[in-house]
N, CA, C, O and CB atoms as a CASP TS submission, in Angstrom:
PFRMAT TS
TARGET T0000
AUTHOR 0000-0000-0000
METHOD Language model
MODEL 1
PARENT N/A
ATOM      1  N   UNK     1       0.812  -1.191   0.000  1.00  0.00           N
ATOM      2  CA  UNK     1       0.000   0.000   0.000  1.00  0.00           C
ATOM      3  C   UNK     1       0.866   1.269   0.000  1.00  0.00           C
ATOM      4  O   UNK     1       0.550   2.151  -0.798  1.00  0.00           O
ATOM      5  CB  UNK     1      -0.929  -0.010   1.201  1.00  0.00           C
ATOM      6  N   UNK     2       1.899   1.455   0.788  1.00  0.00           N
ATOM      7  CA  UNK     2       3.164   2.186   0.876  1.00  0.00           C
ATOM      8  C   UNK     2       3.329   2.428  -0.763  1.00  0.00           C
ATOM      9  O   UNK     2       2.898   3.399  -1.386  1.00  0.00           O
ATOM     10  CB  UNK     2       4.503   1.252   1.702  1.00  0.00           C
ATOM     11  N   UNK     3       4.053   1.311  -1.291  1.00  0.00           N
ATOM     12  CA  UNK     3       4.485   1.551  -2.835  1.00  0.00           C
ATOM     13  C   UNK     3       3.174   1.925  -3.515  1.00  0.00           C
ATOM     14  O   UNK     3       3.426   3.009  -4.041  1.00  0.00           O
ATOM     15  CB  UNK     3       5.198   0.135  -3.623  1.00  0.00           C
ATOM     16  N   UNK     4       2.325   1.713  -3.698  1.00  0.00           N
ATOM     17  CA  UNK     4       1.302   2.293  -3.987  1.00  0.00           C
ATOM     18  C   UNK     4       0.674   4.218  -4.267  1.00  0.00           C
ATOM     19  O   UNK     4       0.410   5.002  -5.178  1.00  0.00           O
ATOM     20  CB  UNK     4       0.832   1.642  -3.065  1.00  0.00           C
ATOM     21  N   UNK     5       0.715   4.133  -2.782  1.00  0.00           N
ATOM     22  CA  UNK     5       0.872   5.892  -2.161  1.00  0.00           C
ATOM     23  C   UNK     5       2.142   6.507  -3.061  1.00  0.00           C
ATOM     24  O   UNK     5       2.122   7.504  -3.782  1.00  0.00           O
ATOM     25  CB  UNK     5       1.418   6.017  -0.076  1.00  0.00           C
ATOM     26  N   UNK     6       3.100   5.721  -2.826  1.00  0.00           N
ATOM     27  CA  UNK     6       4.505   6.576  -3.177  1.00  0.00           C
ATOM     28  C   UNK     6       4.700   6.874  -4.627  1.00  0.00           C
ATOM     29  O   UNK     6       5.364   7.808  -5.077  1.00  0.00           O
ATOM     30  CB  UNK     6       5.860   5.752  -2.740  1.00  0.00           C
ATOM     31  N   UNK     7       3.811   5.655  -5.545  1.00  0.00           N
ATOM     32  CA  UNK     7       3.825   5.725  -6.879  1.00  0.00           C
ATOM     33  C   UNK     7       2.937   6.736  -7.394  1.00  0.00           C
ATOM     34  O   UNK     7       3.289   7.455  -8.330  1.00  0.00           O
ATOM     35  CB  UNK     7       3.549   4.524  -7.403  1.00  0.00           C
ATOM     36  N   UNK     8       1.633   6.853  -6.760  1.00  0.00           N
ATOM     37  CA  UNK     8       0.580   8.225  -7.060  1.00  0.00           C
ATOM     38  C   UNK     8       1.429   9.653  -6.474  1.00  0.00           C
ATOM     39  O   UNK     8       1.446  10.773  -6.984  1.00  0.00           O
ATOM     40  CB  UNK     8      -1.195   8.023  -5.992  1.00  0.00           C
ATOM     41  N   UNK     9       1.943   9.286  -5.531  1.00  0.00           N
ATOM     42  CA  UNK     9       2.863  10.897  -5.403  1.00  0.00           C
ATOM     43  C   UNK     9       3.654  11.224  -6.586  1.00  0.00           C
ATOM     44  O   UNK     9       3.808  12.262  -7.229  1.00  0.00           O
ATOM     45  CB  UNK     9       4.093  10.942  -4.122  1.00  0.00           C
ATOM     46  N   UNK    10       4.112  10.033  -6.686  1.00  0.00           N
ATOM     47  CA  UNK    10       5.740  10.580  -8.089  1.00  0.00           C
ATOM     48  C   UNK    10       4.742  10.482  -9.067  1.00  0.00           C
ATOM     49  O   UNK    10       5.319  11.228  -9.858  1.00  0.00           O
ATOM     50  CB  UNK    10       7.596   9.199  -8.583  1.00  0.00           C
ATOM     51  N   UNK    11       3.677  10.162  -9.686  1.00  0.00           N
ATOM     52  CA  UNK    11       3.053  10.502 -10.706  1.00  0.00           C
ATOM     53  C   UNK    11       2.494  12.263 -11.132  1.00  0.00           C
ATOM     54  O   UNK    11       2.103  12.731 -12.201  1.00  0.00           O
ATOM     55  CB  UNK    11       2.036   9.565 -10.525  1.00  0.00           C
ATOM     56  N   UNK    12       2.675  12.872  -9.814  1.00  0.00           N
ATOM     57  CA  UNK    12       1.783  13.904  -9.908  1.00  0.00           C
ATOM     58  C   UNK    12       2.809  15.080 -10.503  1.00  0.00           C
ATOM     59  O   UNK    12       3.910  14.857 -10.001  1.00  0.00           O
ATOM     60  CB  UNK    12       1.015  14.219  -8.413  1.00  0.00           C
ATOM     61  N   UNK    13       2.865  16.067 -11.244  1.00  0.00           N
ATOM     62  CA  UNK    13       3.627  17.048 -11.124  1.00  0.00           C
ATOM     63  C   UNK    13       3.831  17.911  -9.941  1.00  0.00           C
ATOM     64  O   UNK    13       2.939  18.308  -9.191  1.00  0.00           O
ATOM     65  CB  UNK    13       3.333  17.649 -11.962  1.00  0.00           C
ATOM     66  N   UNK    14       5.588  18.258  -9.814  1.00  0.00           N
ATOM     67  CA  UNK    14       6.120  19.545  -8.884  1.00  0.00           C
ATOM     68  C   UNK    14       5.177  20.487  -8.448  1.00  0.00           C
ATOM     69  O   UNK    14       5.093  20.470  -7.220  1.00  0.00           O
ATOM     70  CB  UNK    14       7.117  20.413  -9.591  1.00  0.00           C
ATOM     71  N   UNK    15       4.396  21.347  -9.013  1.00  0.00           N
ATOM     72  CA  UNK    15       3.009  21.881  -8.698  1.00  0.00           C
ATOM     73  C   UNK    15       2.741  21.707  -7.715  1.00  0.00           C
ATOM     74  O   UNK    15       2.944  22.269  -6.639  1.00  0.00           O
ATOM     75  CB  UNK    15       2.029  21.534  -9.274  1.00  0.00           C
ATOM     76  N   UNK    16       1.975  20.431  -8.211  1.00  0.00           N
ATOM     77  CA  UNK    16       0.481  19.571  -7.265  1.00  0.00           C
ATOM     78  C   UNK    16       1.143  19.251  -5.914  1.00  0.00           C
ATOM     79  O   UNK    16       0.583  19.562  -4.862  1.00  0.00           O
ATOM     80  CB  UNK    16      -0.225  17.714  -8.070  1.00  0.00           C
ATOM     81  N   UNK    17       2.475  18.557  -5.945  1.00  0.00           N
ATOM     82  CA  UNK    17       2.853  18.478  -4.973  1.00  0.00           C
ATOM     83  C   UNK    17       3.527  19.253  -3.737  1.00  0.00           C
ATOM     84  O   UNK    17       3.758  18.735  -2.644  1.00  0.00           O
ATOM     85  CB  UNK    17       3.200  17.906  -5.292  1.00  0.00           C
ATOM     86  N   UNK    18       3.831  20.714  -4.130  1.00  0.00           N
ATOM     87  CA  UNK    18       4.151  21.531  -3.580  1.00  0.00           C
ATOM     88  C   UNK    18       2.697  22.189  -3.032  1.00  0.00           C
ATOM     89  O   UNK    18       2.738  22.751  -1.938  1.00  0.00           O
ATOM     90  CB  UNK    18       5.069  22.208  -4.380  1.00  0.00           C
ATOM     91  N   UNK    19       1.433  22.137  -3.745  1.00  0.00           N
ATOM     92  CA  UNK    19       0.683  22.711  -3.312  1.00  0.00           C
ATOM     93  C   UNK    19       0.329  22.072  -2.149  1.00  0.00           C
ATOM     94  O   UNK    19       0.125  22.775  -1.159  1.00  0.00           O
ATOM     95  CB  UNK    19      -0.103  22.964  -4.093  1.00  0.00           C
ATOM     96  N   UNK    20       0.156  20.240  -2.027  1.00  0.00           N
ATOM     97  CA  UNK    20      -0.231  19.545  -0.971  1.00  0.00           C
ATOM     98  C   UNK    20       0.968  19.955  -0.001  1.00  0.00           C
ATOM     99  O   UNK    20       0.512  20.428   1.041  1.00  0.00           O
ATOM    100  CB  UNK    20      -0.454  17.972  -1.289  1.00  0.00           C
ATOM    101  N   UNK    21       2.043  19.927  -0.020  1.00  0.00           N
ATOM    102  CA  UNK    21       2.716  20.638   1.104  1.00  0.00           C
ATOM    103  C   UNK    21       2.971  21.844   1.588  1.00  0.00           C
ATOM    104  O   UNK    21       3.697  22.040   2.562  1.00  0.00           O
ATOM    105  CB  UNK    21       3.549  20.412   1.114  1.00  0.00           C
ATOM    106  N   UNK    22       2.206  23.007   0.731  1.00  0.00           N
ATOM    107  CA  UNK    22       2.332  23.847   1.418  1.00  0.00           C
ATOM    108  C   UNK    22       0.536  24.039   2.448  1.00  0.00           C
ATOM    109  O   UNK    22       0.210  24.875   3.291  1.00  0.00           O
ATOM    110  CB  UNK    22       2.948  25.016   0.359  1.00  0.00           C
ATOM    111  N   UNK    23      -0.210  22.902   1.878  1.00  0.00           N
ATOM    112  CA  UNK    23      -1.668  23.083   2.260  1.00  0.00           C
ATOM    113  C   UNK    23      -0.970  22.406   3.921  1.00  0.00           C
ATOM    114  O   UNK    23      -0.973  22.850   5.069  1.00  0.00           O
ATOM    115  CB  UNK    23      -3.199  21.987   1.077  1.00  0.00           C
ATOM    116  N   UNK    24      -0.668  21.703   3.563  1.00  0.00           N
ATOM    117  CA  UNK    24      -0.394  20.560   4.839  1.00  0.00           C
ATOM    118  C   UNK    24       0.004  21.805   6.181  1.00  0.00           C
ATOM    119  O   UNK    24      -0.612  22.103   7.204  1.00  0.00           O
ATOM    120  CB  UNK    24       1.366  19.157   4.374  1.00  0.00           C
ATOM    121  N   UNK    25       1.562  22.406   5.480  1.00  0.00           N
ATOM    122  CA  UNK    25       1.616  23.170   6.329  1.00  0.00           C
ATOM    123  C   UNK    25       0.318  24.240   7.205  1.00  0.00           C
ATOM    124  O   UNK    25       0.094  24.356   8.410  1.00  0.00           O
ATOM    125  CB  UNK    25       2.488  23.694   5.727  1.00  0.00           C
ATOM    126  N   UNK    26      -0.224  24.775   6.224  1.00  0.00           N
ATOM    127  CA  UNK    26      -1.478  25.892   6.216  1.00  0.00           C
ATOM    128  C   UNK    26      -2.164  25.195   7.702  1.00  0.00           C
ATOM    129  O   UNK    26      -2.420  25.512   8.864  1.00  0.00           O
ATOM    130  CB  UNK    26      -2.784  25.813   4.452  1.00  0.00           C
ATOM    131  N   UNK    27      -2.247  24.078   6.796  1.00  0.00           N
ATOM    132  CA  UNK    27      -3.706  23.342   7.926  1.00  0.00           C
ATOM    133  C   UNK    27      -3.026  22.975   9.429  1.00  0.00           C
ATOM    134  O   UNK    27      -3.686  22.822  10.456  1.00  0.00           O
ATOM    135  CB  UNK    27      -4.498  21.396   7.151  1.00  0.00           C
ATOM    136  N   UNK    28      -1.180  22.843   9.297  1.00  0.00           N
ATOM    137  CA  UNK    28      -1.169  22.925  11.017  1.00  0.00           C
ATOM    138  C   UNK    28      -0.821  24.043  12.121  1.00  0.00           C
ATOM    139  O   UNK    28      -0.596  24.009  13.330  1.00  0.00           O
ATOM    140  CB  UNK    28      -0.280  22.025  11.407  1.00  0.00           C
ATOM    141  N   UNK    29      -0.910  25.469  10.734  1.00  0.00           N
ATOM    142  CA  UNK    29      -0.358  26.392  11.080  1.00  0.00           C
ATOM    143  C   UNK    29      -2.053  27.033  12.067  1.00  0.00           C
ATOM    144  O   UNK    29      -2.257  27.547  13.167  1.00  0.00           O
ATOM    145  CB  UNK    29       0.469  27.229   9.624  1.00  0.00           C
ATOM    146  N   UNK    30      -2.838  26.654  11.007  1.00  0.00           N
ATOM    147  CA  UNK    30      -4.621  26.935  11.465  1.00  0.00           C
ATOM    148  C   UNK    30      -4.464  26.060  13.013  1.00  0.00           C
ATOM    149  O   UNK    30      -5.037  26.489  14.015  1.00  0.00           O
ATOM    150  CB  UNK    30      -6.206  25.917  10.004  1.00  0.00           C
ATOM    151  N   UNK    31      -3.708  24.933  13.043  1.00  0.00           N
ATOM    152  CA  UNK    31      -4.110  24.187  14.685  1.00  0.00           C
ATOM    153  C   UNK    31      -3.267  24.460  15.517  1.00  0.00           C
ATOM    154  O   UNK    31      -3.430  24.330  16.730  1.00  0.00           O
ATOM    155  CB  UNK    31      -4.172  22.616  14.866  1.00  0.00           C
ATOM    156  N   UNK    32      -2.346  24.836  15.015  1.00  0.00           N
ATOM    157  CA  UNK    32      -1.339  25.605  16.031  1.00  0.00           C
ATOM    158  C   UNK    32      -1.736  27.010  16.374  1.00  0.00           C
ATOM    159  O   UNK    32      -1.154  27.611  17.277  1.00  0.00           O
ATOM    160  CB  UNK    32       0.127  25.718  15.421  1.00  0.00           C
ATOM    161  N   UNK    33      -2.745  27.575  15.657  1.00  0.00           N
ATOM    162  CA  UNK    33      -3.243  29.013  16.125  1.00  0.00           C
ATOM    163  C   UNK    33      -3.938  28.971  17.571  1.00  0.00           C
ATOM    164  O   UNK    33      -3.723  29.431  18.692  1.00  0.00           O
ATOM    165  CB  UNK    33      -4.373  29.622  15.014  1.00  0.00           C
ATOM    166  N   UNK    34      -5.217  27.892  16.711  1.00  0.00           N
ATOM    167  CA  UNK    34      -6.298  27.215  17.837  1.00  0.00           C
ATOM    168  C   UNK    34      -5.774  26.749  18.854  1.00  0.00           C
ATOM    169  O   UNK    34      -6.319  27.141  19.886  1.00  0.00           O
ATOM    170  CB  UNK    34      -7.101  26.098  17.427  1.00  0.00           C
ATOM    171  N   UNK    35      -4.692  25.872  19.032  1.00  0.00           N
ATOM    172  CA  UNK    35      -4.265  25.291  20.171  1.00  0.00           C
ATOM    173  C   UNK    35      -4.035  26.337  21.252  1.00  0.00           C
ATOM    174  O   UNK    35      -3.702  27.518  21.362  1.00  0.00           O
ATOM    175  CB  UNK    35      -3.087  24.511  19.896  1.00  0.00           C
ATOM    176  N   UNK    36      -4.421  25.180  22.071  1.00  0.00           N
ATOM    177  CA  UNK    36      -3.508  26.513  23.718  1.00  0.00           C
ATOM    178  C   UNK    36      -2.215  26.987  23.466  1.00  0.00           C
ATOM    179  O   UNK    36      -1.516  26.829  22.465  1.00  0.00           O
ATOM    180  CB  UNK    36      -3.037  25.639  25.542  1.00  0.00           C
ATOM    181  N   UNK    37      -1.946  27.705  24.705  1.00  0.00           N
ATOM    182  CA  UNK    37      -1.011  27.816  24.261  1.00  0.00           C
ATOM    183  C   UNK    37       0.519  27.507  24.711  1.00  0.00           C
ATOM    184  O   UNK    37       1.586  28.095  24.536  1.00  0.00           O
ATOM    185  CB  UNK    37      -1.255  28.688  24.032  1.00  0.00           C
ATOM    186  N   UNK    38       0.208  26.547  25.240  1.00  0.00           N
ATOM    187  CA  UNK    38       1.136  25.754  26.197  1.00  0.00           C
ATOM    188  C   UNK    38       1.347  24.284  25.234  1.00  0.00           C
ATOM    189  O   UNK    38       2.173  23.411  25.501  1.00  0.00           O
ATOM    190  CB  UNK    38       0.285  25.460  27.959  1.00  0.00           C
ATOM    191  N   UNK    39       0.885  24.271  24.671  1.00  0.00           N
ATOM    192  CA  UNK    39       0.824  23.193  23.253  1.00  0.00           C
ATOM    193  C   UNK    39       1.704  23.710  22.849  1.00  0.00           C
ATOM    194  O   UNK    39       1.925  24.908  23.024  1.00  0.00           O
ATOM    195  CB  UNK    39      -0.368  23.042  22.132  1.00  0.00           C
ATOM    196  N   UNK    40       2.818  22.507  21.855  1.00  0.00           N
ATOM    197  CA  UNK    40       3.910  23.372  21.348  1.00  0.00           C
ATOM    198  C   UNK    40       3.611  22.620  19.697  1.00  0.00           C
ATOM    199  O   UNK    40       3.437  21.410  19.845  1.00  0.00           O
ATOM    200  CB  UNK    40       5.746  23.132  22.282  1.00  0.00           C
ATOM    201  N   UNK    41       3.548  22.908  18.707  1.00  0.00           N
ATOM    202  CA  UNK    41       3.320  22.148  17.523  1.00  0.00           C
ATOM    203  C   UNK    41       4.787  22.560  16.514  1.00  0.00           C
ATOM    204  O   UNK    41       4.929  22.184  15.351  1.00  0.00           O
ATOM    205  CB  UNK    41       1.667  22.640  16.801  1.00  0.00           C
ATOM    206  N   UNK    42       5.614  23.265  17.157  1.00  0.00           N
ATOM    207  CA  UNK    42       7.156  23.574  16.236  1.00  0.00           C
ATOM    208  C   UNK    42       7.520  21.722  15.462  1.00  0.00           C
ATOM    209  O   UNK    42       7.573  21.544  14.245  1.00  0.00           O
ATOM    210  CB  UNK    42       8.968  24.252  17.860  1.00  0.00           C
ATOM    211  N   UNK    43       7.690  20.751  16.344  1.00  0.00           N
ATOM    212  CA  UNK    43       8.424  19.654  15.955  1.00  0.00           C
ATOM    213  C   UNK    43       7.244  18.734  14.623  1.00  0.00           C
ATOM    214  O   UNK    43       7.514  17.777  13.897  1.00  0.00           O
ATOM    215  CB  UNK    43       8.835  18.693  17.603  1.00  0.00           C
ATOM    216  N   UNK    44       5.945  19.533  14.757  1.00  0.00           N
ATOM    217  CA  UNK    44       5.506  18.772  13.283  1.00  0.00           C
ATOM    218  C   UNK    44       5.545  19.479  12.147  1.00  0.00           C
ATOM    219  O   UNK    44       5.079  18.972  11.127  1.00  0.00           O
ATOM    220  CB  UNK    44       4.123  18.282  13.223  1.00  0.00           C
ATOM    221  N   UNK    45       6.050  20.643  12.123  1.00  0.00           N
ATOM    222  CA  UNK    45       6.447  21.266  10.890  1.00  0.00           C
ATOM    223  C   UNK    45       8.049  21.122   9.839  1.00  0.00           C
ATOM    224  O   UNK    45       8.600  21.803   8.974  1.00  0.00           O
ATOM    225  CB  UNK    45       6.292  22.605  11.373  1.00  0.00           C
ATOM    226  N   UNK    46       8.313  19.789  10.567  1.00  0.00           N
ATOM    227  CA  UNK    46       9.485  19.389   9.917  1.00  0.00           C
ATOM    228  C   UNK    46       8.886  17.898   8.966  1.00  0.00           C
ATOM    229  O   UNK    46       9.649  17.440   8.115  1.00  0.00           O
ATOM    230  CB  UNK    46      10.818  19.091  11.220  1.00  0.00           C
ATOM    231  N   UNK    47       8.143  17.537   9.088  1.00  0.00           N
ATOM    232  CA  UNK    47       7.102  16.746   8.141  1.00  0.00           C
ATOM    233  C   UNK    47       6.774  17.211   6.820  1.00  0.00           C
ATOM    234  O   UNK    47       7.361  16.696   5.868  1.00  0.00           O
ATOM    235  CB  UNK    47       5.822  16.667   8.751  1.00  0.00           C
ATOM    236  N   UNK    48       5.876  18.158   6.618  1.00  0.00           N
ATOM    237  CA  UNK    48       5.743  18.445   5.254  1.00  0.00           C
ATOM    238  C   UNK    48       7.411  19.234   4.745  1.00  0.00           C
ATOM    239  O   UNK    48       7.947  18.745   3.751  1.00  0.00           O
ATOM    240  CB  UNK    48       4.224  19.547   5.095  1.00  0.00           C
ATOM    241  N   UNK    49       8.016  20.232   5.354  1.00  0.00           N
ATOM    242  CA  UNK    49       9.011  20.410   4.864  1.00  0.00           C
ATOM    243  C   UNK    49       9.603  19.354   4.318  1.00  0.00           C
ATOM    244  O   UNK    49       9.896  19.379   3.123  1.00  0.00           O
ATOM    245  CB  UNK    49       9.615  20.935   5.555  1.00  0.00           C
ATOM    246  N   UNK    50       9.901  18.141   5.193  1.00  0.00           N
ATOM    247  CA  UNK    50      10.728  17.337   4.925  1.00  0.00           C
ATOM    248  C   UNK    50      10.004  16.216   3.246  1.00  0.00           C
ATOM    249  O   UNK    50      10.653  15.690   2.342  1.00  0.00           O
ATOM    250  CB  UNK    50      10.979  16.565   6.562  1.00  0.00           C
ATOM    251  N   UNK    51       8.350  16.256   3.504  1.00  0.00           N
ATOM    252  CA  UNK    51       7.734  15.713   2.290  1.00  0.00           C
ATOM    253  C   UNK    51       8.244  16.741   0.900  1.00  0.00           C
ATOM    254  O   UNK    51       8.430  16.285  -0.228  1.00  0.00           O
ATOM    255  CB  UNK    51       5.941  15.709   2.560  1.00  0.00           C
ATOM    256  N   UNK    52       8.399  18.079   1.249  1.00  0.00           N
ATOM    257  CA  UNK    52       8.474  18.896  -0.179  1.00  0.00           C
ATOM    258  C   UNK    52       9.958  18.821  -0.630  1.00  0.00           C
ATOM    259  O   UNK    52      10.187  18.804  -1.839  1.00  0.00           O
ATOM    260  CB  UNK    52       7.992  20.616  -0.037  1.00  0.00           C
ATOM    261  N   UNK    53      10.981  18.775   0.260  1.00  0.00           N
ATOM    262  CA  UNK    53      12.335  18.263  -0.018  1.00  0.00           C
ATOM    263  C   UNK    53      12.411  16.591  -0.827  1.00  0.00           C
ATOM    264  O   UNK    53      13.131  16.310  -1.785  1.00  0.00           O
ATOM    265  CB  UNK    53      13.093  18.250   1.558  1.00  0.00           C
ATOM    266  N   UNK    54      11.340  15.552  -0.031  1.00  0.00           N
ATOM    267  CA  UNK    54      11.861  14.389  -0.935  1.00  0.00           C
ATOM    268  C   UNK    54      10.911  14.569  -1.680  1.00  0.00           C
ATOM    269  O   UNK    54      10.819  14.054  -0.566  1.00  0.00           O
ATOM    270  CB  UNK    54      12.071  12.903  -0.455  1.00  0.00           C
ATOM    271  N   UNK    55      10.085  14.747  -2.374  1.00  0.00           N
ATOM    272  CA  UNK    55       9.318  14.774  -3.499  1.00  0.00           C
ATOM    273  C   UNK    55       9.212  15.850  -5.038  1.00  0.00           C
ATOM    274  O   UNK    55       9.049  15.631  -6.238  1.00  0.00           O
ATOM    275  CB  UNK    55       8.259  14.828  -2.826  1.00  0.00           C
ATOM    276  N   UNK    56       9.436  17.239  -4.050  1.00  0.00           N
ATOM    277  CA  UNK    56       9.854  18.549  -5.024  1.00  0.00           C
ATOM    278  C   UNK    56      11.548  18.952  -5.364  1.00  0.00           C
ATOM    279  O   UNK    56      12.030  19.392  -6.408  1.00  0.00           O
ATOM    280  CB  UNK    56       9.207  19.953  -4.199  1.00  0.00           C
ATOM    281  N   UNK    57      12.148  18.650  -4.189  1.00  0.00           N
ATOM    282  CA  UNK    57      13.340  19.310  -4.176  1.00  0.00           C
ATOM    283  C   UNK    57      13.946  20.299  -3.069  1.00  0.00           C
ATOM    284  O   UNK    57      13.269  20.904  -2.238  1.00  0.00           O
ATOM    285  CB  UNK    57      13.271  19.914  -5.221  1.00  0.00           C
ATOM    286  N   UNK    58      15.113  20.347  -3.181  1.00  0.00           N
ATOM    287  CA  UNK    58      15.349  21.623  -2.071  1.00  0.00           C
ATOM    288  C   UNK    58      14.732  22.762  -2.096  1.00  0.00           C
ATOM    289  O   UNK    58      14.053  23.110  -1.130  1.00  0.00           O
ATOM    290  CB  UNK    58      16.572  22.127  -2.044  1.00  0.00           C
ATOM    291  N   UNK    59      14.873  23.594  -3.291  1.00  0.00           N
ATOM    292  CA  UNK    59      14.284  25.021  -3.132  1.00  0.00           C
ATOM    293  C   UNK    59      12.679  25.051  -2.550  1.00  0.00           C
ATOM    294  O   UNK    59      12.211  26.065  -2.033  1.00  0.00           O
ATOM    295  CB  UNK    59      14.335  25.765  -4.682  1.00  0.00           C
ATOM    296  N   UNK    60      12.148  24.177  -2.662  1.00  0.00           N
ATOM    297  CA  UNK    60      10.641  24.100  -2.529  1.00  0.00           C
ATOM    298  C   UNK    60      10.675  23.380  -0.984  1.00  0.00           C
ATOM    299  O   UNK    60       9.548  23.383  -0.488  1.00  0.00           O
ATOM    300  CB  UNK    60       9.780  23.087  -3.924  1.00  0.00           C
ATOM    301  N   UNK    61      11.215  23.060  -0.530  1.00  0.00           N
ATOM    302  CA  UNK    61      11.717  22.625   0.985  1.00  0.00           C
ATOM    303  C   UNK    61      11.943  24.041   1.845  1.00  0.00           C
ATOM    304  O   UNK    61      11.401  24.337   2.910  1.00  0.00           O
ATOM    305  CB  UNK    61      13.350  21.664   0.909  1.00  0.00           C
ATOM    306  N   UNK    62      12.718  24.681   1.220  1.00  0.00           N
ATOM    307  CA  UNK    62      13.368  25.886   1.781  1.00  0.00           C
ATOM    308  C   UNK    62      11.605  27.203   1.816  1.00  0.00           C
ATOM    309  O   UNK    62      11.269  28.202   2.452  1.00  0.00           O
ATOM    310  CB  UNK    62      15.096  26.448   0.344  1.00  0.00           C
ATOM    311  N   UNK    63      11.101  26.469   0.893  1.00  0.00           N
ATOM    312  CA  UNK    63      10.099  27.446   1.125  1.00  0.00           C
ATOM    313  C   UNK    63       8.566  27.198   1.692  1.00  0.00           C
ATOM    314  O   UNK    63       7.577  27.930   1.728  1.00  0.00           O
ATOM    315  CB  UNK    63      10.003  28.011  -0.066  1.00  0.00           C
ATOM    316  N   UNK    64       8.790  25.957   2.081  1.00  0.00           N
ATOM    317  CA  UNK    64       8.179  24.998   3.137  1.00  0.00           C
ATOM    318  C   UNK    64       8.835  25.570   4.356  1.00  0.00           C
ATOM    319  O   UNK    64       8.048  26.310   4.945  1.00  0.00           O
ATOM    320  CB  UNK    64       8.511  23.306   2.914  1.00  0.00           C
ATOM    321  N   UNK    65       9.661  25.508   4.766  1.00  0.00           N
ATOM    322  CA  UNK    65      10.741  25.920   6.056  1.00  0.00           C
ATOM    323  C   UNK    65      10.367  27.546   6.392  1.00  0.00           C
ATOM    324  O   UNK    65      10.095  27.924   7.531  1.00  0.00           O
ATOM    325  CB  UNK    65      12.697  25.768   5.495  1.00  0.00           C
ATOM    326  N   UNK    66      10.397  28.356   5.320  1.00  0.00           N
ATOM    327  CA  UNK    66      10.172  29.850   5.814  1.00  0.00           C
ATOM    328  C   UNK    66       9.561  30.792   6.126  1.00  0.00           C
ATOM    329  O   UNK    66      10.144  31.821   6.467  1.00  0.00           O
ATOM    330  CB  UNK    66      10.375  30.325   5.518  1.00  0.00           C
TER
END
């Protein structure tokens, strides 16, 4: 199922896939707003960065990161 997932990712164009990681980010940046604030959500924003680095590339990592 893994190879599966991984094969519909690499099918998609740089785009599409930068857009799902920068949405990804969006949507934990929205729960990290909501959250208390004693909640710390910094250590899951190295996830999609790290998805737009292996799938898009560095520069698109770097702009995941900033």
């Amino acid at each position: 199922m893994i190879a599966r997932f991984s094969r519909w990712l690499r099918a998609r164009t740089p785009a599409v896939l930068t857009s799902i990681g920068l949405a990804a980010i969006a949507l934990l940046a929205i729960v990290d707003y909501v959250a208390p604030p004693d909640l710390s959500f910094l250590p899951f924003y190295v996830g999609p960065a790290l998805f737009l680095v292996w799938f898009v590339g560095r520069s698109a990592g770097f702009l995941g990161a900033a």
